[in-house]
C-alpha positions in Angstrom: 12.5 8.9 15.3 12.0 5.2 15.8 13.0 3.5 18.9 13.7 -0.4 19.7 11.3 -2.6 17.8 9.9 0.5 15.8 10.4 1.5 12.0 12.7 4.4 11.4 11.0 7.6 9.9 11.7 7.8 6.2 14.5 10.3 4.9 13.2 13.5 3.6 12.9 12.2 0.6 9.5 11.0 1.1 8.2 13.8 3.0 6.2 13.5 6.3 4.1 10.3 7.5 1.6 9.4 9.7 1.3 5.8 11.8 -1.7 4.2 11.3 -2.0 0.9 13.6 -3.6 -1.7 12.4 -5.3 -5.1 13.5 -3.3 -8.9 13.0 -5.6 -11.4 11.6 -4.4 -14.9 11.2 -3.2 -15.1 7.5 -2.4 -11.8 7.0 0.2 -10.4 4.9 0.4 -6.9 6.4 2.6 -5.7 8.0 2.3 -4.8 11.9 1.9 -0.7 11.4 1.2 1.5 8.1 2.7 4.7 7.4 1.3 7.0 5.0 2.9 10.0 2.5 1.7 13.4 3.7 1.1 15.4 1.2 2.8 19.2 2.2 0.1 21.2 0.4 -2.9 19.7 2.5 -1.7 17.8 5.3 -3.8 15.0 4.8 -2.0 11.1 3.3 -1.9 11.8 -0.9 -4.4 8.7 -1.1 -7.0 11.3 0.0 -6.5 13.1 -3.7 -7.3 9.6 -5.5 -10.5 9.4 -3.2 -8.6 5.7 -1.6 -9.4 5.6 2.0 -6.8 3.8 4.3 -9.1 0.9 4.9 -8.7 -0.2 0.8 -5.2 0.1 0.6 -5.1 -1.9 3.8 -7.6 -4.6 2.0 -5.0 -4.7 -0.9 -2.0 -5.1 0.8 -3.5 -8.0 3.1 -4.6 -9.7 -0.1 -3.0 -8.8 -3.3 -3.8 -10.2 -6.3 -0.4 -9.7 -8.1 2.7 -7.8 -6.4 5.7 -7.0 -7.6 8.9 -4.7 -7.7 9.0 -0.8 -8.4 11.2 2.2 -8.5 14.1 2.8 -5.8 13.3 -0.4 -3.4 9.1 0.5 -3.4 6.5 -2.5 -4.6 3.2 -2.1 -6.3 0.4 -4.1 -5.4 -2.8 -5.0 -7.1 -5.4 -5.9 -5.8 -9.2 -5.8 -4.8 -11.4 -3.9 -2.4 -13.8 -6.2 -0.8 -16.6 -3.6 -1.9 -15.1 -4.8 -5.6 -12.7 -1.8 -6.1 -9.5 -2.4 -8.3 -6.8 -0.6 -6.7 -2.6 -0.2 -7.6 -0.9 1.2 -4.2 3.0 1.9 -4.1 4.6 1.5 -0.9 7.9 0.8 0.7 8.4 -2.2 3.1 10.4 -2.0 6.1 13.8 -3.8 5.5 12.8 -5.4 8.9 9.5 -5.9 8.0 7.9 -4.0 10.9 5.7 -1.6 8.6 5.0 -0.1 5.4 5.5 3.1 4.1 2.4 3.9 1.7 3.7 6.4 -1.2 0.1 6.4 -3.1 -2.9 4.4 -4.4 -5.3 4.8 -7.1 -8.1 2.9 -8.9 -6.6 0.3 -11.8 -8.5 1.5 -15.3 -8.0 0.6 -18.7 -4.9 -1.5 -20.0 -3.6 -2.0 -16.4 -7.0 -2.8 -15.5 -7.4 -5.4 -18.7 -4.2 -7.0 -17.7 -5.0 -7.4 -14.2 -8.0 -9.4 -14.7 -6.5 -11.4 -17.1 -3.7 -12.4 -15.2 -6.0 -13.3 -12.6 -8.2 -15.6 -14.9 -4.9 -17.4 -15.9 -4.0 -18.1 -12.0 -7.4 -20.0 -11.6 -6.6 -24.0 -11.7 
């Protein structure tokens, strides 16, 4: 389970995780550790069945270009992959702020897509 200065597991709600540790760089908006949502049938994170790999959903949570509230206390970020990927991930912070708990992520397309990119133009001074 977690111990002093560690994340506790999430309930069973959310199935099994994995750690994944990650590097601090100055300016960074991650969080220290990133957990992922095992899916039961393969036993690999579910961001392996949208072809995400856990470097781009780390890119888009360091620097996302929108962010905001979900379902049941989870946040969806939008963002882009510095190889130019557009990428929505769902994920649940730590109420300490210690780590996050990656539910899924999969590539923005059409409207959501549209939208994103126009929201983005707007933010430009």
């Amino acid at each position: 389970m977690g111990g002093p200065g560690r994340a506790p597991r999430p309930e069973s709600g959310y199935g099994r995780c994995r750690p994944h540790r990650r590097r601090r760089r100055a300016g960074s908006r991650c969080r220290e550790t990133l957990r992922f949502y095992i899916d039961p049938v393969t036993g690999e994170p579910h961001i392996y069945r949208h072809d995400v790999r856990e470097e781009e959903v780390e890119e888009v949570l360091r620097y996302p270009g929108d962010d905001f509230p979900g379902r049941n206390n989870s946040r969806i970020a939008l963002g882009q992959t510095e190889a130019g990927r557009h990428l929505q991930v769902v994920y649940v912070p730590d109420p300490e702020g210690y780590a996050v708990f990656v539910v899924t992520a999969y590539d923005l397309k059409g409207k959501a897509l549209m939208a994103f990119r126009r929201r983005k133009r707007r933010k430009r001074p």
